[in-house]
C-alpha positions as CSV (number, residue, x, y, z in Angstrom):
1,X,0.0,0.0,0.0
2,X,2.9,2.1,0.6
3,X,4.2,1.8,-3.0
4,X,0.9,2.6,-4.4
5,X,0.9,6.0,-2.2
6,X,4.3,6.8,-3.3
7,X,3.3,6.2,-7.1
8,X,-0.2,7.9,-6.8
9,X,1.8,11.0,-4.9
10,X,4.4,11.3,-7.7
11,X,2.1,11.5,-10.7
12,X,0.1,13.7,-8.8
13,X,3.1,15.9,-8.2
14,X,4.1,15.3,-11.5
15,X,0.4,16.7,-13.4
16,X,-0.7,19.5,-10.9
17,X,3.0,20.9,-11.6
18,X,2.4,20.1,-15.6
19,X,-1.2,21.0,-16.4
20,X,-0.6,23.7,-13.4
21,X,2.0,25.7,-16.1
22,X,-0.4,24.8,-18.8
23,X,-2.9,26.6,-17.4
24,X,-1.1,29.6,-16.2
25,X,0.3,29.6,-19.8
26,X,-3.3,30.2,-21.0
27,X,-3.9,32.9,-19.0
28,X,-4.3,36.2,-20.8
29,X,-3.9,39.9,-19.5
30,X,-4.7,43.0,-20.7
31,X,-4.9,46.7,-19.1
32,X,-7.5,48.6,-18.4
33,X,-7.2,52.1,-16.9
34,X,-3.3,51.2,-15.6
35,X,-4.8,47.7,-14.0
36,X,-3.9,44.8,-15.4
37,X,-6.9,42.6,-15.5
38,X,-6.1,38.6,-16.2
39,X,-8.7,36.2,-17.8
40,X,-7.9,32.7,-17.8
41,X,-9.3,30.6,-20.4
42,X,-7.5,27.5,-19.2
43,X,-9.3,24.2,-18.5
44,X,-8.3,23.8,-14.9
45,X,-10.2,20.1,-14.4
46,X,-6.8,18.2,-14.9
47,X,-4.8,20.2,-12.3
48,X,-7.6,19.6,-9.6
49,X,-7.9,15.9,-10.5
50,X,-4.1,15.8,-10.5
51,X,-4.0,17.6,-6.6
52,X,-7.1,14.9,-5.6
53,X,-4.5,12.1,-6.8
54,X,-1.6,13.6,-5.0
55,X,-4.1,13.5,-1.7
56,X,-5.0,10.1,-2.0
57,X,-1.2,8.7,-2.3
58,X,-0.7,11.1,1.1
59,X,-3.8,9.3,2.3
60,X,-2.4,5.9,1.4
61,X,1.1,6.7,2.4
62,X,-0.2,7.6,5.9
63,X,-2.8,4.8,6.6
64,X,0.0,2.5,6.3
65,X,2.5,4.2,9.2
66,X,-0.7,3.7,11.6
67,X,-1.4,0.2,10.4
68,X,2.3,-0.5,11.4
69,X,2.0,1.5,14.7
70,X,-0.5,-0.9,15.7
């Protein structure tokens, strides 16, 4: 179980740092009255499904330290 939570934790590293850039990349600014306003027309579903990944290889990487403890 702990080897699962290790690989879930690095590809969910992994894709919230990729699509993460991805989306920042997509963000465009413009000024409007010496503000500059962003709008992001990024699809931001893959960077949250990558940071719910990275939580359940935490999740999995813990549960098996207290499995041991006991």
């Amino acid at each position: 179980m702990r080897t699962a939570g290790i690989v879930l934790l690095v590809i969910g590293i992994v894709g919230t740092l990729v699509f993460g850039i991805q989306a920042i990349q997509d963000t465009e600014t413009f000024s409007f009255l010496g503000i500059d306003i962003g709008v992001s027309s990024a699809n931001w579903t893959p960077v949250i499904v990558s940071a719910i990944i990275m939580v359940v290889g935490i999740v999995l990487m813990s549960m098996n330290k207290k499995a041991l403890a006991n």
